[in-house]
N, C-alpha and C positions, 0 to 999 in steps of 0.2 A: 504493500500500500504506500511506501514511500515516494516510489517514483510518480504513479497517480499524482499524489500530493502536491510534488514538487514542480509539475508537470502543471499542474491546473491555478500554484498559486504563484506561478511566472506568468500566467495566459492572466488570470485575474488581475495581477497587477498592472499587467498591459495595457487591458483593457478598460481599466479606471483613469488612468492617464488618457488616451486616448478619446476618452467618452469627456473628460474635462475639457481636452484641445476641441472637441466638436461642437462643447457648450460655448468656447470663446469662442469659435468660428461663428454660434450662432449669435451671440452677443456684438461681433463685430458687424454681421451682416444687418443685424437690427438697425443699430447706430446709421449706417451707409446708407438703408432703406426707407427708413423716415425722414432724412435729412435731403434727400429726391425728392424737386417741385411735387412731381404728380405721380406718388408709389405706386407701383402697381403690378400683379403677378403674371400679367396676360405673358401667353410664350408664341407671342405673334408679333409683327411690326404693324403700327397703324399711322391714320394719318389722323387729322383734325378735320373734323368737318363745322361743327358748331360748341363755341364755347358760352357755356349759360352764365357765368359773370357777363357777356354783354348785355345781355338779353335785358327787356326794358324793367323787368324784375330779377336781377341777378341772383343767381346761384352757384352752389360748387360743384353743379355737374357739367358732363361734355361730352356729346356725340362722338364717335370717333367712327373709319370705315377701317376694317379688318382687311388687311392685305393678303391678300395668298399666298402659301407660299409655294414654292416652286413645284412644276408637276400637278398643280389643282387648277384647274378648268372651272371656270364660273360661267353659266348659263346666264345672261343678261334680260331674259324673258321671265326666269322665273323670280319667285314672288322672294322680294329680300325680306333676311331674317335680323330683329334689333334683341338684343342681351341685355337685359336690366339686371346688374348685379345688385348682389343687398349691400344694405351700408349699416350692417347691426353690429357696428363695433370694430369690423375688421376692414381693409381697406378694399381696392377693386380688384378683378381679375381671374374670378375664380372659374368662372363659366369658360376662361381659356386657360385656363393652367397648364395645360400639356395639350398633344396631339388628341387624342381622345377623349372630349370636350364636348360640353353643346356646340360652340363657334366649331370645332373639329370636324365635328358629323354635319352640319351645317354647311363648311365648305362642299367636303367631299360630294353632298348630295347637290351640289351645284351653286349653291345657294349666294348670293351677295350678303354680305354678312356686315350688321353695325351692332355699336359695342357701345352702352352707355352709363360713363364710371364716374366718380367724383375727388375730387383734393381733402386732403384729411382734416380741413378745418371749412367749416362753412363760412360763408359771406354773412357778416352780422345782420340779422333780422329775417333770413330766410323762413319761410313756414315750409310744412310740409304741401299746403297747396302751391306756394310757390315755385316748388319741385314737380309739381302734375304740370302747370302751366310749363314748366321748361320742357317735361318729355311729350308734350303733345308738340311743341312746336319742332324736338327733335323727329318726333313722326311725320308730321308735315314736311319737313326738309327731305326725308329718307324717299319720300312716296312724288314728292316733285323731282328728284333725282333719279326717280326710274319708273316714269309715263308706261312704259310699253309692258311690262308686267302684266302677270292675267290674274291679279288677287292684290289685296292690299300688303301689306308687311305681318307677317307672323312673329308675335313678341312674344319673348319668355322672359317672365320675372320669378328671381330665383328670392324664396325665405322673404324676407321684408320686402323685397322688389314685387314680390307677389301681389299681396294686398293693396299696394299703389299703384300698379299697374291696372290691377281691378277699379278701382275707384275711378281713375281716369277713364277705364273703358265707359264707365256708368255713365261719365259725366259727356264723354264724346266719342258715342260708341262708330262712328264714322271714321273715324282716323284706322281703326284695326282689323286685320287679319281675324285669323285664327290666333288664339294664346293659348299659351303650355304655362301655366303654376305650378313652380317647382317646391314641394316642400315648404310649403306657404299658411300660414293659420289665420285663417277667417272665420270661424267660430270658436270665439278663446275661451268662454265658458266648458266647452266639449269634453269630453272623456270617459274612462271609464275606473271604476273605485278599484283601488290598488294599481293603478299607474297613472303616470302623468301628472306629476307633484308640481308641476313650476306654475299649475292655472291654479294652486292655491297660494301663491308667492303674496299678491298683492292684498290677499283676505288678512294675513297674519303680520303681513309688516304696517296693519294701518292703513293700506290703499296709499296715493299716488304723492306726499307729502314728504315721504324720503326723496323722490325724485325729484321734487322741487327746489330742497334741500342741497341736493347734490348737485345741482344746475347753480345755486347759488352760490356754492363755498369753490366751484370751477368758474365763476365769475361771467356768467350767462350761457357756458357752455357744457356741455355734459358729455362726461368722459368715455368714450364706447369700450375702455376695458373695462368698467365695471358689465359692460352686456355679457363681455366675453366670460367674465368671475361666472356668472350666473350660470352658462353653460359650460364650464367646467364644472363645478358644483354639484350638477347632474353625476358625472358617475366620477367620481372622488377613486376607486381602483386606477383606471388610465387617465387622472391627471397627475396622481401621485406615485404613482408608482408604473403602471403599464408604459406608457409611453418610454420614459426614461430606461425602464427594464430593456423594454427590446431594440433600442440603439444599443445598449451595455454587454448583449448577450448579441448582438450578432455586428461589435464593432467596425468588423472588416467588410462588409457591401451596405448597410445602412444609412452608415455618416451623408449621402446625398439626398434621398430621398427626402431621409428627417428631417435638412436642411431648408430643401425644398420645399417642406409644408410649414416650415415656421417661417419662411419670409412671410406667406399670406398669415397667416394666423399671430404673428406678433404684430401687422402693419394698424395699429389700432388708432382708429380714425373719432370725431368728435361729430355733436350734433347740437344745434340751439339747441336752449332751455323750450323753447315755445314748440320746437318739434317733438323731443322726448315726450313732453307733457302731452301733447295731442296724441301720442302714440299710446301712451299709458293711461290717461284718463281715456279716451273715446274708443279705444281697440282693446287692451286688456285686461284691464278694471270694466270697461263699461261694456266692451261687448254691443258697440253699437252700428257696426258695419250691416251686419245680418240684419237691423231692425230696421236698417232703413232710416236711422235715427240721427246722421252724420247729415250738415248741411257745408253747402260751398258761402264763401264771404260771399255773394251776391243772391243766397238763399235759396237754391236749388240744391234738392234732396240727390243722396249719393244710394241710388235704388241700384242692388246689381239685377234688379230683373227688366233690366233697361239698357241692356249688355247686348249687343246683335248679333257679337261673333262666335263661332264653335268657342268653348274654355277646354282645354286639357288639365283637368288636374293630375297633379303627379306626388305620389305618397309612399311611407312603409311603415310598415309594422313596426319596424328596427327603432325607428326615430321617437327620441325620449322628449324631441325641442317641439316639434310639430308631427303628433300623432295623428292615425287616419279619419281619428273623428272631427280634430280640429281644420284636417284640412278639406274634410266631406261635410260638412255639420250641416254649412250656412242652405244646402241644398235642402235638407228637413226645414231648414227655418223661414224660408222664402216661398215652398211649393210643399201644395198640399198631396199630389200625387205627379207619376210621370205622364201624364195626360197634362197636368197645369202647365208642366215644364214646355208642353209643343203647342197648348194655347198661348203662350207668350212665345212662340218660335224661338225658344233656345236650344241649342243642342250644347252638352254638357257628357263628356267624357274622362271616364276616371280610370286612374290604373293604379293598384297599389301592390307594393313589393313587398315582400314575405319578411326582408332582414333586413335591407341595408340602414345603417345609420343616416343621422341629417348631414351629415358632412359626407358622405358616401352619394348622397343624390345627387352631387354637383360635382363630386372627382372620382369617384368609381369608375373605375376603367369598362366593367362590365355593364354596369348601366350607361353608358355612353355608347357603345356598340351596340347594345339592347333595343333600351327604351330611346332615348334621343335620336340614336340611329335610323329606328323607325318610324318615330314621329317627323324626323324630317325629312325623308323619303315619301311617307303617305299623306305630308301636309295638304293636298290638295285632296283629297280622300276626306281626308278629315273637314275641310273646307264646303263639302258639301251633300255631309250627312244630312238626311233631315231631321226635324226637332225630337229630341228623346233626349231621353238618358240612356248612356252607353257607357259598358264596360271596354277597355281595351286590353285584349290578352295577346301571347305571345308564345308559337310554335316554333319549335325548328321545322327548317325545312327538309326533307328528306330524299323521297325519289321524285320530284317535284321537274313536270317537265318541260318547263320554261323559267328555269332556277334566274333571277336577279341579277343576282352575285353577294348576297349577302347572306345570315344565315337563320334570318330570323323571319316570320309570317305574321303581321300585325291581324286579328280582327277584331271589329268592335261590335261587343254582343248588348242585344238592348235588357236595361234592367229597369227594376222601380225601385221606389224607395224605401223597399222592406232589405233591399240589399244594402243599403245606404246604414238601416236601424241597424242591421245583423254584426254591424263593426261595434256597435257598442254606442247606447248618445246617454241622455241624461234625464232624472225624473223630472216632473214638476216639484217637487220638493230639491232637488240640487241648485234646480234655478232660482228657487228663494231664497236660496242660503249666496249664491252668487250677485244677487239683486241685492241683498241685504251688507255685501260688503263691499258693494259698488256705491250706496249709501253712506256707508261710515266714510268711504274714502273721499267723497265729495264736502263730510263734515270735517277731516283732520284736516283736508287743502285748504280749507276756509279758514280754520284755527291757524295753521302755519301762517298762511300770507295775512292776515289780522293781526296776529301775536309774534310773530316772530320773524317772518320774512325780511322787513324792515332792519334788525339790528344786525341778521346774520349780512345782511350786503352790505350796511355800514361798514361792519371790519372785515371784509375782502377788497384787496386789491388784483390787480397784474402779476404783484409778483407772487403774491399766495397764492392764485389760483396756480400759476407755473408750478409753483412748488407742489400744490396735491397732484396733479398732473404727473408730473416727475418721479411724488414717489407710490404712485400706484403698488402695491404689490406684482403684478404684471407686469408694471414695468421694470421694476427692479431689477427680476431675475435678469431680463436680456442686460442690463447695462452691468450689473454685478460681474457679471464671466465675461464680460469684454475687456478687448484692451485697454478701457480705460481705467479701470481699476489696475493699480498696479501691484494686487498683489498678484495677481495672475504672472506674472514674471517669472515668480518663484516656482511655477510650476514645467517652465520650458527645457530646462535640461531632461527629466525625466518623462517629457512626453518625444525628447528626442530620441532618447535611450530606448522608449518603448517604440516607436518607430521603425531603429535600427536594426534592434532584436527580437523582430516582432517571433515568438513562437505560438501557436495557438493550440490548445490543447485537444489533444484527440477524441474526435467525437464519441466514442466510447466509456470513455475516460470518467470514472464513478463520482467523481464529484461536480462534474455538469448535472448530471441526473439530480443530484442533490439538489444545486443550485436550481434546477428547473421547479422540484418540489416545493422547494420556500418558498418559490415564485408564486406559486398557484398558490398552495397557502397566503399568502399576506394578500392575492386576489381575493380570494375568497373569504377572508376577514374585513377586509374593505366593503367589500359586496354587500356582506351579512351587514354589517354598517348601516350603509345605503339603504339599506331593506327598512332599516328598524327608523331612520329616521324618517326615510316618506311616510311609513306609517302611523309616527306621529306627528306628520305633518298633518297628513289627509283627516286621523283624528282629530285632530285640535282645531282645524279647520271647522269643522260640521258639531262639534261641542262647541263651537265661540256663535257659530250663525244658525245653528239649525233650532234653535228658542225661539218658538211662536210670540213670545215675550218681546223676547228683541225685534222678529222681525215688524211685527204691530207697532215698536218704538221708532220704529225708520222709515213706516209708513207703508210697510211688503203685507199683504192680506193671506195671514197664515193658513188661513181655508181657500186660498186657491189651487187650484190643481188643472189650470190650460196652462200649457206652457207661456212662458214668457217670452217678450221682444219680438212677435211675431211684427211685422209691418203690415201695415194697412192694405186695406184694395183702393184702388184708385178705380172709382166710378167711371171718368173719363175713357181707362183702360177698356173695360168694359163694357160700352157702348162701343170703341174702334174694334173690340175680339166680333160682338155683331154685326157691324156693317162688314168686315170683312169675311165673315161666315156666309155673310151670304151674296155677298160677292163670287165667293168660292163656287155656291153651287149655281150659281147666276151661269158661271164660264166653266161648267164642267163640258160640256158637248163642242166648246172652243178649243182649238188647234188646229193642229196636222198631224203629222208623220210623227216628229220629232215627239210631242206630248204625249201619246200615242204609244209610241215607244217606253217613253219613261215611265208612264202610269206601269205601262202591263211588266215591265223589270220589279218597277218597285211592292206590284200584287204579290208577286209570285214571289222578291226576297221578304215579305213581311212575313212569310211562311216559316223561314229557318230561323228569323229575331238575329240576325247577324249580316256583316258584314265584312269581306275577305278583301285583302288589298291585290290579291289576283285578281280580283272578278275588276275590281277596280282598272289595273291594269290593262284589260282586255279591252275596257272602255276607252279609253284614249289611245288603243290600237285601234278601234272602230273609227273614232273620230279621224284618225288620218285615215285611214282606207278608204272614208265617204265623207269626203270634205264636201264634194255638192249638195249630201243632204242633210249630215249629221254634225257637222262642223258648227259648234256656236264657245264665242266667250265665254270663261270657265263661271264669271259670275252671274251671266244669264245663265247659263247651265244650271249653277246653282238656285238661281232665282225658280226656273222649271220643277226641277226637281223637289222642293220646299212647297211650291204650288199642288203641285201632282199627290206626293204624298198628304200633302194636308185634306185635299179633295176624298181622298183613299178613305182616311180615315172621320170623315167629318157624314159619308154614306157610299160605302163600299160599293152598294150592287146596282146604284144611280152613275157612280165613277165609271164602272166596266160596260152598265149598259150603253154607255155617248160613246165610247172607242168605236162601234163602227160606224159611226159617222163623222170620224177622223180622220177616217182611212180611205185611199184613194181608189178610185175604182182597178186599175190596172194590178195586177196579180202580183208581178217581178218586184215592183218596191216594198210590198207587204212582205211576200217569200224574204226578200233581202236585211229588213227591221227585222224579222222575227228569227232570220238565223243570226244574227247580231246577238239577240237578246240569247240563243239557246249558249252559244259563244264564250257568254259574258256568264251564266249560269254554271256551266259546264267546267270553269276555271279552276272551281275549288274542289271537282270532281264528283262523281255519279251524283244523281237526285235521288233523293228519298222520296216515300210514295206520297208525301203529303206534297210535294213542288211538283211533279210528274202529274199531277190531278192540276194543280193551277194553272201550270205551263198547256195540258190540254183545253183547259179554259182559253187559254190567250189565243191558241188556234182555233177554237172556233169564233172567237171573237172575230178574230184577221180571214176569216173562210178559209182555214188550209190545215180542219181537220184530221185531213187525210193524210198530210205529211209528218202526221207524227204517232196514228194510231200503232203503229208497229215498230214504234221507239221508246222503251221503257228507259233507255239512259240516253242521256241527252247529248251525249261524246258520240253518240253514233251521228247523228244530224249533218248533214253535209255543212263546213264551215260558211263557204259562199254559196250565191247564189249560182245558177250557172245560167 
């Protein structure tokens, strides 16, 4: 056993040395990274397109256009794609961190790609609206800089970028595409008991009067590594221990990667007082985005059911920051069923991931290939779904015999909103206790800025605010292990020595194993930790607000039992859902060929409840083959399609009966639409007998019967017509 020994506590020693020289490299890299006008992680070159300090309400954000890089081909026709990173403490660039990226997959799929980041200090007096006002005008710029496009721009707002991205759509649902919500919480109330501790954060600290506090004693400005504190906090094993472990245990290929993720993750950026506040009082204390209950300075409500474009939301299980209820919730809170969601024409697509964490939904190498991959490849797919709710799921492809080139099969299957319950949401008794300390926190902000606001600004200055700033906990570590500190000096013979001499002990070798056991051990004591305090977190939470007592004292009616925050109907709405119902059935026997078409496709996929982005495919191989008859703009297309289906489903057998009097008298262009349609069917391969009955429907609709009585698979059908 000696040499074991001697063998592992040369390699141990090495590697402590070592793992200190990685902490100054990252202490050094910090210093050099924040002291960079405009930090940022993106692993792209870009250009400036628009800087929002000009703008007639300045801000610290700025457009930028993603350059290519070499070997990527960008299609100038298709629909450009803009990145809205978050700005929750850290700084910009995450959505291009490496090759395999939203902007990555984005390129590759052809895409013109804009990027919009910010400076780690705001321009004093920014709001958070002042920031919607700058990325609507960076969308106006992106969408006049590329006229010939057949869709508007597809924006993805990643974590915080989410929810304002949302808001802006509500308020000018015109400017946008298709949008992807990455890992975004829009019903902050959400969750389910025994997970998800951080939606009690605000009940237990008092509600939103620390925050005000701490904007204050930073001298109007509030420091985003306290956001960052907060989610480390979450799992207390990998900030204390995992992380640092597995640099130390696999010294020799890790020192880069680590490095790598702590430029973004130390670049910790600042936010006005009056944004933080709007963010904490109005979204996670109050929970007022879902109600409908957020107005703009010139008094127009921030309704998201006033959103025109597909939404993608994108979620996991994994995620401790924004779980799937938070980022599915607001869909319970807004629509009463999936029928509500296609009377208001929204379509509304959700994909949620079994494990990955929040920080994994934006650099996960495999979700990047995955889900990004796919969603920016079937962007136009998704563009003109019609109104439902859709799940999006994901196959590999197999013996597949018109393979892409990629390896994944997007479809989106229609669901309601029992699939939405089945993640987990909350009683009406949760909402009380959530209502009840969305109350108190609106009493101790009044108390603070009454009593105490006033003296704490008195004694802050410039240079004390610098000074909290400076000595953040967060911040420290990076500047502690940098070369500024000089005790770090002391450590440089012996990180050369270990350089020199590197030996590493053999992967057999009994005291690894050992060291691996402590590991998991002092995991799993952490863990057990973590457990025991969210659980009295989550109790202590629901013992301080769940008093019929209290809530009666705050003004919450302890005998209610309808959920809360629901938002209102808009009557107006309501009369435009009937004039155009019956509009609808006014122009159901109106068309041609083309209408005709799309009805009797989309009878016969109402059948399966899904949609394949083969079948998709096949359709824009149609569209070229019969430019003379089939050829129309992807947003007319759209436009048709959204018409046809709503007719479908507003009286199905009123829909099917006007298709022949759609259709043209001449034989060859019916024959021709309807081997289109078997085509387009046939993509995702054989019919089941419930499509094979509809699809005979549609021939006798078209009078051609007969060309299919003796075709139970629809792959038999002659492709063209002859």
């Amino acid at each position: 056993m000696f040499l074991p020994a001697t063998e592992y506590l040369t390699d141990a020693a090495q590697r402590l040395f070592l793992f200190w020289d990685v902490m100054r490299e990252r202490g050094n890299q910090y210093r050099e990274h924040m002291a960079e006008t405009a930090p940022n992680v993106l692993d792209y070159k870009v250009e400036l397109v628009l800087d929002g300090r000009t703008l007639s309400r300045p801000v610290n954000y700025g457009l930028v256009r993603v350059i290519p890089p070499t070997g990527v081909e960008i299609d100038p026709k298709r629909r450009p794609f803009v990145i809205v990173d978050p700005r929750a403490g850290h700084g910009p660039g995450i959505a291009g961190f490496k090759a395999d990226s939203e902007i990555g997959v984005a390129l590759k799929a052809g895409h013109p790609c804009y990027f919009v980041g910010f400076l780690p200090d705001p321009v004093p007096g920014q709001t958070i609206e002042d920031v919607a006002r700058a990325e609507a005008v960076f969308l106006e710029k992106v969408t006049a800089l590329h006229p010939d496009t057949d869709g508007k721009p597809c924006v993805i707002g990643n974590c915080q970028a989410g929810w304002a991205v949302m808001m802006l759509a509500a308020v000018r649902p015109e400017l946008f595409g298709p949008m992807i919500i990455a890992g975004s919480p829009l019903s902050y109330w959400a969750g389910v008991h025994g997970h998800n501790p951080m939606r009690y954060s605000g009940g237990l600290l008092g509600g939103s009067w620390l925050t005000a506090l701490t904007s204050d004693l930073g001298g109007g400005k509030f420091d985003g590594a306290w956001l960052v504190s907060n989610f480390e906090n979450l799992n207390p094993s990998n900030t204390l221990w995992t992380k640092q472990y597995n640099l130390y245990s696999k010294i020799d290929t890790e020192a880069q990667r680590y490095l790598g993720f702590e430029r973004w993750w130390g670049g910790h950026v600042n936010l006005n007082a009056e944004e933080i506040q709007f963010i904490v009082d109005q979204l996670f204390v109050g929970n007022n985005l879902a109600a409908g209950a957020i107005k703009t300075s010139d008094g127009r409500l921030v309704d998201l059911r006033n959103i025109r474009s597909p939404i993608v939301v994108f979620c996991s299980k994994g995620d401790n920051i924004t779980p799937p209820q938070q980022a599915l919730g607001w869909i319970l809170d807004l629509y009463e069923s999936a029928d509500d969601i296609r009377a208001n024409g929204q379509t509304i697509v959700y994909s949620v991931h079994e494990k990955v964490g929040h920080l994994g939904i934006f650099v996960s190498t495999g979700v990047a290939r995955k889900q990004y991959s796919e969603f920016s490849s079937n962007i136009d797919l998704i563009d003109v779904l019609p109104p439902g709710l859709y799940e999006a799921t994901f196959e590999r492809r197999s013996a597949d015999p018109d393979p892409a080139g990629d390896d994944w099969i997007m479809r989106c299957e229609l669901r309601s909103l029992d699939d939405i319950r089945a993640l987990g949401t909350n009683t009406p008794a949760d909402d009380r206790c959530f209502a009840a300390a969305a109350r108190v926190s609106e009493v101790n902000l009044a108390l603070y800025r009454t009593f105490a606001q006033p003296f704490v600004r008195a004694f802050v200055n410039p240079s004390s605010a610098e000074w909290m700033r400076k000595m953040h906990p967060l911040r420290l570590t990076y500047e502690l292990f940098s070369d500024a500190n000089p005790m770090m000096a002391m450590l440089k013979p012996m990180i050369a020595w270990a350089h020199d001499n590197r030996q590493p002990a053999s992967a057999d070798n009994v005291y690894l194993a050992w060291q691996e056991n402590m590991s998991q051990h002092i995991i799993a004591a952490l863990d057990h930790w973590r457990d025991a305090r969210d659980t009295w977190v989550e109790q202590m939470f629901f013992a301080m607000y769940d008093s019929p007592v209290r809530q009666a004292a705050l003004g919450i009616d302890p005998a209610n039992t309808q959920p809360m925050r629901k938002p209102g109907k808009d009557p107006l709405h309501d009369e435009l859902l009937r004039q155009r119902t019956a509009d609808l059935k006014a122009r159901m026997p109106v068309g041609g060929l083309r209408e005709a078409m799309i009805r009797a496709l989309l009878y016969v996929g109402i059948g399966r409840g899904a949609v394949d982005e083969r079948g998709f495919n096949i359709v824009r191989q149609v569209r070229r083959e019969h430019e003379d008859a089939l050829t129309l703009p992807l947003q007319e297309f759209k436009k048709i399609v959204r018409d046809q289906f709503s007719m479908l489903m507003l009286d199905e057998e009123a829909a099917l009966a006007a298709i022949p009097r759609m259709l043209p008298s001449d034989v060859t262009p019916r024959r021709l639409v309807f081997d289109a349609i078997t085509r387009i069917l046939g993509a995702s391969g054989s019919l089941n007998e419930e499509d094979q009955r509809r699809l005979a429907r549609i021939a006798d609709l078209f009078a051609l019967r007969e060309g299919v009585v003796d075709n139970t698979n629809v792959t038999a059908l002659p492709a063209r017509a002859s």
